[in-house]
LUMLUMDREN-2810 file (N, C-alpha, C; in Angstrom, 1 decimal):
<atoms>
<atom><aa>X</aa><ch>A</ch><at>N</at><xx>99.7</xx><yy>135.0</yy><zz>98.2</zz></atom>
<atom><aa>X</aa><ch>A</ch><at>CA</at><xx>99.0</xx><yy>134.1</yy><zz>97.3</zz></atom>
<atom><aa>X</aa><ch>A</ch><at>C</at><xx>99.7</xx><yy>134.1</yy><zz>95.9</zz></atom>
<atom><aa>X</aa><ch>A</ch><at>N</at><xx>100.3</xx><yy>132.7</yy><zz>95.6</zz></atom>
<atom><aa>X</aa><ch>A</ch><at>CA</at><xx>100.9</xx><yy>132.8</yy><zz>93.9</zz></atom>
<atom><aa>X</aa><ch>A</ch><at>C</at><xx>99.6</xx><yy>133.0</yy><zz>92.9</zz></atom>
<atom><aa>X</aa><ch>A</ch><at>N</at><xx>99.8</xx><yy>134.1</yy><zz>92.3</zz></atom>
<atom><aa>X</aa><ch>A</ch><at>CA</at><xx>99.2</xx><yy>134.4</yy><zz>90.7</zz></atom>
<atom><aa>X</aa><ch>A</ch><at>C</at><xx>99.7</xx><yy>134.4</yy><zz>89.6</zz></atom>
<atom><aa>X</aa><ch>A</ch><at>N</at><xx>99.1</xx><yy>134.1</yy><zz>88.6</zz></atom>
<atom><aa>X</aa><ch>A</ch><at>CA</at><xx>99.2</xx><yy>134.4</yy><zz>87.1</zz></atom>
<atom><aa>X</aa><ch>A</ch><at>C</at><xx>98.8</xx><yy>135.8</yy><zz>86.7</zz></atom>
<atom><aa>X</aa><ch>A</ch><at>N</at><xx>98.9</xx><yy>136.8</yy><zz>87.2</zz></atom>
<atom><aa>X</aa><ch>A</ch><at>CA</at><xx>98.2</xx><yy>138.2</yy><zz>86.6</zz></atom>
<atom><aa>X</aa><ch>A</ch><at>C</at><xx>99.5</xx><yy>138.9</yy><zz>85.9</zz></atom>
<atom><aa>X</aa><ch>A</ch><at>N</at><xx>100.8</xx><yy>138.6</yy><zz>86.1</zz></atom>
<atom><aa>X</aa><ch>A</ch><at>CA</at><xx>101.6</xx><yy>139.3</yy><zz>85.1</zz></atom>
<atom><aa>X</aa><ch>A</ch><at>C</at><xx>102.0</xx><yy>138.3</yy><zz>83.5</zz></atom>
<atom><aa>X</aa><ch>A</ch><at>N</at><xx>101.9</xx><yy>136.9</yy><zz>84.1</zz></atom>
<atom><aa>X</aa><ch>A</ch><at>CA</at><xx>101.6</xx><yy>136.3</yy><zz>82.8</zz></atom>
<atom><aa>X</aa><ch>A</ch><at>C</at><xx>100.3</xx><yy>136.7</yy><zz>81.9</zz></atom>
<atom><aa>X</aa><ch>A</ch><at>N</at><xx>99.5</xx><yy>136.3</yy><zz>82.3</zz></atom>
<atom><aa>X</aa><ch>A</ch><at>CA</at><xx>98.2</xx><yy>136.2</yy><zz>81.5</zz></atom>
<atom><aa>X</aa><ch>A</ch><at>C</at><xx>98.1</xx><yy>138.0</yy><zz>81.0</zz></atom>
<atom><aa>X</aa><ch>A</ch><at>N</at><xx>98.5</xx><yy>139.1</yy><zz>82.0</zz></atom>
<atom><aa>X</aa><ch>A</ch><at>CA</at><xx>98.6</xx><yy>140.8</yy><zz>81.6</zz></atom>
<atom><aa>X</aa><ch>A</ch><at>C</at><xx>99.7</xx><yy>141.0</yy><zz>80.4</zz></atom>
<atom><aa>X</aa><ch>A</ch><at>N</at><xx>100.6</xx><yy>140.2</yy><zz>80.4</zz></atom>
<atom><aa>X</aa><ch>A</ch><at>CA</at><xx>101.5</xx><yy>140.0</yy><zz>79.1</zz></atom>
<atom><aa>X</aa><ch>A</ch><at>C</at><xx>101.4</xx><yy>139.7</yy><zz>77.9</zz></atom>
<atom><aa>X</aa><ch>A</ch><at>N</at><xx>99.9</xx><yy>138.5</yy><zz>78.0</zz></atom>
<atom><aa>X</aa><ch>A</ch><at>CA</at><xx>99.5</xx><yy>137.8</yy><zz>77.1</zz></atom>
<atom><aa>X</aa><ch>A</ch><at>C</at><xx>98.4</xx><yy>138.4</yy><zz>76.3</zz></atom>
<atom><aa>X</aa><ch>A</ch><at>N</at><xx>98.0</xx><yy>139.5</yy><zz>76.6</zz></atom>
<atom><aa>X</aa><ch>A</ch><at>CA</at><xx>96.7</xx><yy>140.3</yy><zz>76.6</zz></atom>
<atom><aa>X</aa><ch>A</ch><at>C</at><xx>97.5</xx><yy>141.7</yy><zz>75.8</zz></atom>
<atom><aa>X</aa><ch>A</ch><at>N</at><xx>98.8</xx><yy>141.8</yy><zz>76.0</zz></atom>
<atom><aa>X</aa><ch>A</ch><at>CA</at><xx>99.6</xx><yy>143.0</yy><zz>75.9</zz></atom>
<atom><aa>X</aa><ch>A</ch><at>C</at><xx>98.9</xx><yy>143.9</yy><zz>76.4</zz></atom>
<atom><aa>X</aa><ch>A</ch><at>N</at><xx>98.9</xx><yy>144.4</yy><zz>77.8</zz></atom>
<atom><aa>X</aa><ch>A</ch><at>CA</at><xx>98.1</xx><yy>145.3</yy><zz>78.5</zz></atom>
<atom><aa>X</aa><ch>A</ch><at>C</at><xx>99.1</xx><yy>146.0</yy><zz>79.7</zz></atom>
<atom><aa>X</aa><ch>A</ch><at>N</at><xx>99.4</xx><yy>147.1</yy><zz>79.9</zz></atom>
<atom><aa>X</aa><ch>A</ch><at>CA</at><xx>100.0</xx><yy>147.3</yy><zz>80.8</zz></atom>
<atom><aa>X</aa><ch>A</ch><at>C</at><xx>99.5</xx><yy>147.3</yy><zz>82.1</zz></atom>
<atom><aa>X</aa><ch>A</ch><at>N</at><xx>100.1</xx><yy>147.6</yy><zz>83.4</zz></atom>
<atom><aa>X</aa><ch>A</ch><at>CA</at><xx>99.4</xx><yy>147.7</yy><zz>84.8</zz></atom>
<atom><aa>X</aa><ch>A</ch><at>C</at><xx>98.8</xx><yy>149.0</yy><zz>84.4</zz></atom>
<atom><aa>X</aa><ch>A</ch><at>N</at><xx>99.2</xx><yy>149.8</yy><zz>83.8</zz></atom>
<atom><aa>X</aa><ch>A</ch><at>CA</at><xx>98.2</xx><yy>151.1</yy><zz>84.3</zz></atom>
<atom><aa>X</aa><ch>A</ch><at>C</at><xx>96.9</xx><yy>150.6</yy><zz>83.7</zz></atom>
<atom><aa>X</aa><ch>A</ch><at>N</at><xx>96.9</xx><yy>149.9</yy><zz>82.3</zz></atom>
<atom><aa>X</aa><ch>A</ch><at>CA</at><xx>95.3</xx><yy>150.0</yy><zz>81.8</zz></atom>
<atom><aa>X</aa><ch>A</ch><at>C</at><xx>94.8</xx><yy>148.9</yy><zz>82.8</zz></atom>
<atom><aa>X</aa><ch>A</ch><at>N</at><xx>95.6</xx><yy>147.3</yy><zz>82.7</zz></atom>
<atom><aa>X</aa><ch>A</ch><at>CA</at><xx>94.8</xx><yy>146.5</yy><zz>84.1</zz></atom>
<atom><aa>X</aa><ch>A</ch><at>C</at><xx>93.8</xx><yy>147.2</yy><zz>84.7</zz></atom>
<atom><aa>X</aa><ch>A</ch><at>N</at><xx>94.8</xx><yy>148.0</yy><zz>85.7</zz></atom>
<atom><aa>X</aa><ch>A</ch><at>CA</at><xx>94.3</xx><yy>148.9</yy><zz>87.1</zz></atom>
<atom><aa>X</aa><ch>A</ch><at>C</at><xx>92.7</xx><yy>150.1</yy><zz>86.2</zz></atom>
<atom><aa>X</aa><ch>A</ch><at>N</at><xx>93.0</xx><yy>150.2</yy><zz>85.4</zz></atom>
<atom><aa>X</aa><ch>A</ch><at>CA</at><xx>91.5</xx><yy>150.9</yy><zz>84.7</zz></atom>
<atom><aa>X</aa><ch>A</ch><at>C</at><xx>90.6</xx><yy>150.4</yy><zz>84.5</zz></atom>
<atom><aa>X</aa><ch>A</ch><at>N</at><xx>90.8</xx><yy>148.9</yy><zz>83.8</zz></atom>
<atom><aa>X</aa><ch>A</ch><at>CA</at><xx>89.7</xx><yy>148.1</yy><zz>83.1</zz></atom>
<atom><aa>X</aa><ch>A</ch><at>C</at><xx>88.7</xx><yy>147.9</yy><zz>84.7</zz></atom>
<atom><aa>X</aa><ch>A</ch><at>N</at><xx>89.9</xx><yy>147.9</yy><zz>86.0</zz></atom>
<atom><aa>X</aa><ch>A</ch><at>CA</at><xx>89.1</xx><yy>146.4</yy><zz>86.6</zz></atom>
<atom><aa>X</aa><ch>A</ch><at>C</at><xx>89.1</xx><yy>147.4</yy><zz>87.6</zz></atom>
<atom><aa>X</aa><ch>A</ch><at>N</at><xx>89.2</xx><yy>149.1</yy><zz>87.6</zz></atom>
<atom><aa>X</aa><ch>A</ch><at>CA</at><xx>89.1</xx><yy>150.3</yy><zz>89.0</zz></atom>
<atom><aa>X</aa><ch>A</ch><at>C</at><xx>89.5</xx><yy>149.9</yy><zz>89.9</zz></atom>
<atom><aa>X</aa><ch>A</ch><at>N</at><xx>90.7</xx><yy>149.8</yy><zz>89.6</zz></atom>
<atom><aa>X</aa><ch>A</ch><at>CA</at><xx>91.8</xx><yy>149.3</yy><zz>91.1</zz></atom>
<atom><aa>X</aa><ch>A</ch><at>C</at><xx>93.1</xx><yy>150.2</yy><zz>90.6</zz></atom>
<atom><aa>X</aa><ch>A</ch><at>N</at><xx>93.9</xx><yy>150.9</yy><zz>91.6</zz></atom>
<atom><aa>X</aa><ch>A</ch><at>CA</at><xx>95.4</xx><yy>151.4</yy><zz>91.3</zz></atom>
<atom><aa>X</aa><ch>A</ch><at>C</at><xx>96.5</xx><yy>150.8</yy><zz>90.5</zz></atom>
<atom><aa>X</aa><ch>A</ch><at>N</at><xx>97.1</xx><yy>151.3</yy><zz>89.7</zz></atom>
<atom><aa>X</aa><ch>A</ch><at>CA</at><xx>98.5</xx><yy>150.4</yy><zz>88.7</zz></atom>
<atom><aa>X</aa><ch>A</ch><at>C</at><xx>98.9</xx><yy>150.1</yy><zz>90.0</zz></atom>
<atom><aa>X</aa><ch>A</ch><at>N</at><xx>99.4</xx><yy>150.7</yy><zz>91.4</zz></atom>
<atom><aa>X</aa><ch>A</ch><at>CA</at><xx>99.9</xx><yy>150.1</yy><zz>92.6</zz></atom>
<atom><aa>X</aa><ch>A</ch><at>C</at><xx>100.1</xx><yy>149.0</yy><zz>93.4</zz></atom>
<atom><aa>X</aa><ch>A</ch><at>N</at><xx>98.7</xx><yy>148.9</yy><zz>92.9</zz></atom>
<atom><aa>X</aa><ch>A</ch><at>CA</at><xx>97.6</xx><yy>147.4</yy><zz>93.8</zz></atom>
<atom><aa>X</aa><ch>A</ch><at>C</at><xx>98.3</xx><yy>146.4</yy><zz>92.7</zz></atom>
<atom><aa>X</aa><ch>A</ch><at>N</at><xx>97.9</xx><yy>146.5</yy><zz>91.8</zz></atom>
<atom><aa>X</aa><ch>A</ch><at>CA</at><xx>98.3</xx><yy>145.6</yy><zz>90.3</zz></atom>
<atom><aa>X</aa><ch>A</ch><at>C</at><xx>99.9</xx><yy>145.4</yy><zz>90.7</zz></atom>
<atom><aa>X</aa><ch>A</ch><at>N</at><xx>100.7</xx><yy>146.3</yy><zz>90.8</zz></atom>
<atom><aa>X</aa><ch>A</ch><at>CA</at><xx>102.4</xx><yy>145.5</yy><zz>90.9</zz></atom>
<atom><aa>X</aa><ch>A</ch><at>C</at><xx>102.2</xx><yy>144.8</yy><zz>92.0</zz></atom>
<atom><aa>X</aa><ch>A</ch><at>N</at><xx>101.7</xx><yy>145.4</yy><zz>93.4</zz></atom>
<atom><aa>X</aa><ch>A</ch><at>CA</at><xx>101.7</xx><yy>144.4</yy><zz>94.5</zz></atom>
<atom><aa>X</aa><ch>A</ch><at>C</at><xx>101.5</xx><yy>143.0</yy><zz>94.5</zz></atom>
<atom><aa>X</aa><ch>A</ch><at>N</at><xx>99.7</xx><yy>143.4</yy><zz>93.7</zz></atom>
<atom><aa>X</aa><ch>A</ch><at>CA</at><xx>99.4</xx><yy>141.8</yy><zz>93.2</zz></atom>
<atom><aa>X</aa><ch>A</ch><at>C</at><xx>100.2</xx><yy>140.7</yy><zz>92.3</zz></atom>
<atom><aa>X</aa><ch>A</ch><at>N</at><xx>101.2</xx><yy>141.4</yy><zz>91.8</zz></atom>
<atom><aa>X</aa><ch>A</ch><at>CA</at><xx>101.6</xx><yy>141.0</yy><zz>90.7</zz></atom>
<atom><aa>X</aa><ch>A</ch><at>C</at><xx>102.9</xx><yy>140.1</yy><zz>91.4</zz></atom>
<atom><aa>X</aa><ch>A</ch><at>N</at><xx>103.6</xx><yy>141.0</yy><zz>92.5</zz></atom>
<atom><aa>X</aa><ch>A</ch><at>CA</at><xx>104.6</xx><yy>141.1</yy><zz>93.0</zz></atom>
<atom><aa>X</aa><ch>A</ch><at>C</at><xx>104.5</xx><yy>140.0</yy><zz>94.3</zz></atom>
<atom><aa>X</aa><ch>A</ch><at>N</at><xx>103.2</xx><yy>139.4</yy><zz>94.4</zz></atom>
<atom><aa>X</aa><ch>A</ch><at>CA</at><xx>102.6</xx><yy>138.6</yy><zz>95.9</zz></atom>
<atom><aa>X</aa><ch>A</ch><at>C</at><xx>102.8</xx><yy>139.1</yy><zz>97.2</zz></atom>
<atom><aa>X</aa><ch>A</ch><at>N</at><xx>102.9</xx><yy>140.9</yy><zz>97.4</zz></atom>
<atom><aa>X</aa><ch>A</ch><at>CA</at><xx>102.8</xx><yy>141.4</yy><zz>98.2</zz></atom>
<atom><aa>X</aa><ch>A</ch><at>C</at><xx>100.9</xx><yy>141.5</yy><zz>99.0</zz></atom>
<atom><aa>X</aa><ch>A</ch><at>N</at><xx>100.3</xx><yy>141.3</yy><zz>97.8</zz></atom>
<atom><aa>X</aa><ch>A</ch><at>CA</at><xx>99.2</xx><yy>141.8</yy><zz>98.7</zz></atom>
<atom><aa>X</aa><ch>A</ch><at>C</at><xx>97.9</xx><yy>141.3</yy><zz>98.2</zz></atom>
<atom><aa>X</aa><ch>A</ch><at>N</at><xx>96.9</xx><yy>140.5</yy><zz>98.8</zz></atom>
<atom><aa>X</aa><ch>A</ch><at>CA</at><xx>95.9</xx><yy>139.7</yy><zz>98.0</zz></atom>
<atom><aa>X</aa><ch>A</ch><at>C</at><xx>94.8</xx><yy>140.7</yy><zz>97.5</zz></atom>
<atom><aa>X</aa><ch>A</ch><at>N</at><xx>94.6</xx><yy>140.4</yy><zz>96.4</zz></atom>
<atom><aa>X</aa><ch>A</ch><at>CA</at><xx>93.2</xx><yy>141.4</yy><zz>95.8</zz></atom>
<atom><aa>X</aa><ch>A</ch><at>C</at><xx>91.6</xx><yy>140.8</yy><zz>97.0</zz></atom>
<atom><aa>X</aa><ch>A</ch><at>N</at><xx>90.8</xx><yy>141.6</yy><zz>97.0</zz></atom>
<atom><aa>X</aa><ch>A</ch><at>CA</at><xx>89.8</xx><yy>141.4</yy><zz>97.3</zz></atom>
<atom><aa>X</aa><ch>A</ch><at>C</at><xx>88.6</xx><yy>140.3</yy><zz>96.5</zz></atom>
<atom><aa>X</aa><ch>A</ch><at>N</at><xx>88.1</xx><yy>139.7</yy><zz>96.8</zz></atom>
<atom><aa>X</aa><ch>A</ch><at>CA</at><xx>86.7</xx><yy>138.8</yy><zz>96.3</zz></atom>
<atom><aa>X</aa><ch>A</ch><at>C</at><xx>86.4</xx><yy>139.7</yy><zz>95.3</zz></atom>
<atom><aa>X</aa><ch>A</ch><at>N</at><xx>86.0</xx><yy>141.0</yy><zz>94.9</zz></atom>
<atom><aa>X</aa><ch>A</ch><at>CA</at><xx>85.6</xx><yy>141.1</yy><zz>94.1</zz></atom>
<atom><aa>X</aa><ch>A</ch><at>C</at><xx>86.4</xx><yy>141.9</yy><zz>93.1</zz></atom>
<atom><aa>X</aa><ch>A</ch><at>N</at><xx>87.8</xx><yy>142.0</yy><zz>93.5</zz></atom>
<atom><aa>X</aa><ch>A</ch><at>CA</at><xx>88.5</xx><yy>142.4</yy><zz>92.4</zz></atom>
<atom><aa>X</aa><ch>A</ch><at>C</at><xx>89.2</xx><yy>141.3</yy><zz>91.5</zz></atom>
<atom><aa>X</aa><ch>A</ch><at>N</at><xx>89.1</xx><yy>140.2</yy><zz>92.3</zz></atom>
<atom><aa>X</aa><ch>A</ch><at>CA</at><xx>89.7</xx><yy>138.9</yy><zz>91.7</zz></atom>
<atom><aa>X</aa><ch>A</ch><at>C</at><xx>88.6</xx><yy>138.5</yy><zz>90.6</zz></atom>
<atom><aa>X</aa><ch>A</ch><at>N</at><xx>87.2</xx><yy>138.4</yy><zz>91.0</zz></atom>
<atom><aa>X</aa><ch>A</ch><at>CA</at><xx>86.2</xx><yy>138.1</yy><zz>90.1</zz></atom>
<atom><aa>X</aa><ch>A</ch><at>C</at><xx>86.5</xx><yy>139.1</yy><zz>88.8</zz></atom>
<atom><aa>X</aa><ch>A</ch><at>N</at><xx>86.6</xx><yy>140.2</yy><zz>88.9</zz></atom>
<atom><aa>X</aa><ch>A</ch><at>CA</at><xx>86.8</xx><yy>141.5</yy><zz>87.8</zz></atom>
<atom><aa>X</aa><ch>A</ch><at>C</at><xx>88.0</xx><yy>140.7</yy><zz>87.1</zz></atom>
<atom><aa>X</aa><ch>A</ch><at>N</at><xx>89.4</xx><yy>140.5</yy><zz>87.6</zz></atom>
<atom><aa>X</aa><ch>A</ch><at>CA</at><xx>90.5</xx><yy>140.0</yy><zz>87.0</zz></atom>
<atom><aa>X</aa><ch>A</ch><at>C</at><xx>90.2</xx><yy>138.6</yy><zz>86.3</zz></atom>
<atom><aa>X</aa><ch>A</ch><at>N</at><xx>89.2</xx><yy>137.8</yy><zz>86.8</zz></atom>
<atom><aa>X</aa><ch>A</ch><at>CA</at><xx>88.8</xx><yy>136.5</yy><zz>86.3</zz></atom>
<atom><aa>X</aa><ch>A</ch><at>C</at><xx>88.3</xx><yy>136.8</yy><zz>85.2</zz></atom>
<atom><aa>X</aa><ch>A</ch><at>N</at><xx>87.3</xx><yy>137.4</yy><zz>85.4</zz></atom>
<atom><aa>X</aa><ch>A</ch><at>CA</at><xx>86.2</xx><yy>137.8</yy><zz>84.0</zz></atom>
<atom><aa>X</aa><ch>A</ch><at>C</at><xx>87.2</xx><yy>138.5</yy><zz>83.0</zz></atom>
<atom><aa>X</aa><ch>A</ch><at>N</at><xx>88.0</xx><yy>139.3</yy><zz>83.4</zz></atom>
<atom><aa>X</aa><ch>A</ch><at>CA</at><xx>88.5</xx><yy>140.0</yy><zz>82.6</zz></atom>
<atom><aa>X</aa><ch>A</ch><at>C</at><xx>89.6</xx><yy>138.8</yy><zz>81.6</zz></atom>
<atom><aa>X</aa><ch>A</ch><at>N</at><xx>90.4</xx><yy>138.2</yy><zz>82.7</zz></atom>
<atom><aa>X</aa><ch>A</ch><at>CA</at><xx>91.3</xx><yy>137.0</yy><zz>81.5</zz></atom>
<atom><aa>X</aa><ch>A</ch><at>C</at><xx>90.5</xx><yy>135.7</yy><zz>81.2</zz></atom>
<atom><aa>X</aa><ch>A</ch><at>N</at><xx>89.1</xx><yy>135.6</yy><zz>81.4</zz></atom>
<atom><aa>X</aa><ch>A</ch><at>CA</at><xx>88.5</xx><yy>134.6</yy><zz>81.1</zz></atom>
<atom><aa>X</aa><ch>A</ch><at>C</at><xx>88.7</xx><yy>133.3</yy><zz>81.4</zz></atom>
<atom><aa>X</aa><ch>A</ch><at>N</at><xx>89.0</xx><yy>133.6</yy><zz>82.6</zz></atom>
<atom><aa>X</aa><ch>A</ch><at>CA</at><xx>89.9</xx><yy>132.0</yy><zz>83.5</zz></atom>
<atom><aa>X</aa><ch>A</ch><at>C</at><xx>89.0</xx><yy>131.9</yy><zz>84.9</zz></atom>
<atom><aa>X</aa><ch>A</ch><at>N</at><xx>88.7</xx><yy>131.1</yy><zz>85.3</zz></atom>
<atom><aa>X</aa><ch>A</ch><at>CA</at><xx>88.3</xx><yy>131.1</yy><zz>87.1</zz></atom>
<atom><aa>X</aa><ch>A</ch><at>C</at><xx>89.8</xx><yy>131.3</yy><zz>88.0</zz></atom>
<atom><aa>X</aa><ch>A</ch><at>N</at><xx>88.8</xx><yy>131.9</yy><zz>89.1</zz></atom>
<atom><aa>X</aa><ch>A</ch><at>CA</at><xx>89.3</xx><yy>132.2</yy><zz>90.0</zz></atom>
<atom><aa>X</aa><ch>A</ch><at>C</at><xx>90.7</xx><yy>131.2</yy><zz>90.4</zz></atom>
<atom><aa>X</aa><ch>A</ch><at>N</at><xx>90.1</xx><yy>130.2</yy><zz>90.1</zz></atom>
<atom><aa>X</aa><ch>A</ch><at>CA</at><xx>91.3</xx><yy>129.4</yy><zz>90.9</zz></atom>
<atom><aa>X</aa><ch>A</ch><at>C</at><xx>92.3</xx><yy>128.8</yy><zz>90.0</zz></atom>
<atom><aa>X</aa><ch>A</ch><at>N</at><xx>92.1</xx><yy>129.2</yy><zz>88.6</zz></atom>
<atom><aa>X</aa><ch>A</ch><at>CA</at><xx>93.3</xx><yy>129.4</yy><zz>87.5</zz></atom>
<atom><aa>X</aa><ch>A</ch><at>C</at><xx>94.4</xx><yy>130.6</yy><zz>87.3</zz></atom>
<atom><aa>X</aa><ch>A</ch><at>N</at><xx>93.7</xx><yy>131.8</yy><zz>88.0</zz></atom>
<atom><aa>X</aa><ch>A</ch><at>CA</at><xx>94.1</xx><yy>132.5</yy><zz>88.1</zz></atom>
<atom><aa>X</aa><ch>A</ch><at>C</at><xx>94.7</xx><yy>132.8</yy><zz>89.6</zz></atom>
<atom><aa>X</aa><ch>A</ch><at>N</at><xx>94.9</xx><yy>132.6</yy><zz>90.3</zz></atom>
<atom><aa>X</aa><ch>A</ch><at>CA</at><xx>95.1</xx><yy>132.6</yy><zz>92.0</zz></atom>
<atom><aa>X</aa><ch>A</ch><at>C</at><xx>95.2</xx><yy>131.1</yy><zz>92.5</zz></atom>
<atom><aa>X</aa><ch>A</ch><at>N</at><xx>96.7</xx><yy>130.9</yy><zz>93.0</zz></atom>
<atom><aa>X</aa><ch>A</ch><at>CA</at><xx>96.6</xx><yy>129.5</yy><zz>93.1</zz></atom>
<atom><aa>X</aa><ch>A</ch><at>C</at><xx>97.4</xx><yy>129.7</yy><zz>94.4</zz></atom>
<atom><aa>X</aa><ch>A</ch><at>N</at><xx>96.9</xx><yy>128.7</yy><zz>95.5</zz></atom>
<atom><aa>X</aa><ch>A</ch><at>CA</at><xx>97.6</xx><yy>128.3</yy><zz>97.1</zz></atom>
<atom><aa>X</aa><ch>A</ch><at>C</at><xx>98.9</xx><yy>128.5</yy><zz>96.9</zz></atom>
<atom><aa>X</aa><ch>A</ch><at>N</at><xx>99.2</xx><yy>129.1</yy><zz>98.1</zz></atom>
<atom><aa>X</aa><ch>A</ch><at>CA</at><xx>100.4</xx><yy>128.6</yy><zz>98.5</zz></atom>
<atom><aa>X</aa><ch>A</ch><at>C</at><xx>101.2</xx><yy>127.4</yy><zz>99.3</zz></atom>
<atom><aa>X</aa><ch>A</ch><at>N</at><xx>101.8</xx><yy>126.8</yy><zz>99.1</zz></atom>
<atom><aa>X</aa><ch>A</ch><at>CA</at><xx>102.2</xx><yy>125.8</yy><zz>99.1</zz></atom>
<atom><aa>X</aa><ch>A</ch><at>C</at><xx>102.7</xx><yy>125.7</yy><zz>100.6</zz></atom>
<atom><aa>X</aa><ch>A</ch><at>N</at><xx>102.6</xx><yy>125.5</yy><zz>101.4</zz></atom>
<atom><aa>X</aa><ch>A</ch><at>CA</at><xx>103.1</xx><yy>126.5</yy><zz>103.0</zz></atom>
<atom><aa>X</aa><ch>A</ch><at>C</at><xx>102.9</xx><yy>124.6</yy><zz>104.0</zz></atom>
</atoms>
């Protein structure tokens, strides 16, 4: 699934390791996510929403398939 979490994490000047603290998920999960290896869960996406103050679907958008 295409995301915006290394834009908007850049925009915030935040690194993956703090990301992965704010929202208790691994800096690991965070590059995957980052990287569209691997979709976050419902409620980590909610945490990353609230956290950049965007909905869900600003932040995580279809893939085009």
């Amino acid at each position: 699934m295409k995301n915006r979490v290394k834009e908007l994490r850049g925009k915030r000047k935040i690194t993956q390791e703090e990301l992965a603290a704010l929202i208790g998920i691994s800096r690991q999960a965070i590059n995957a996510i980052e990287k569209e290896k691997f979709d976050p869960s419902l409620p980590t996406a909610f945490k990353m929403a609230k956290l950049f103050k965007i909905s869900i679907e600003k932040l995580f958008l279809p893939d085009e398939k």
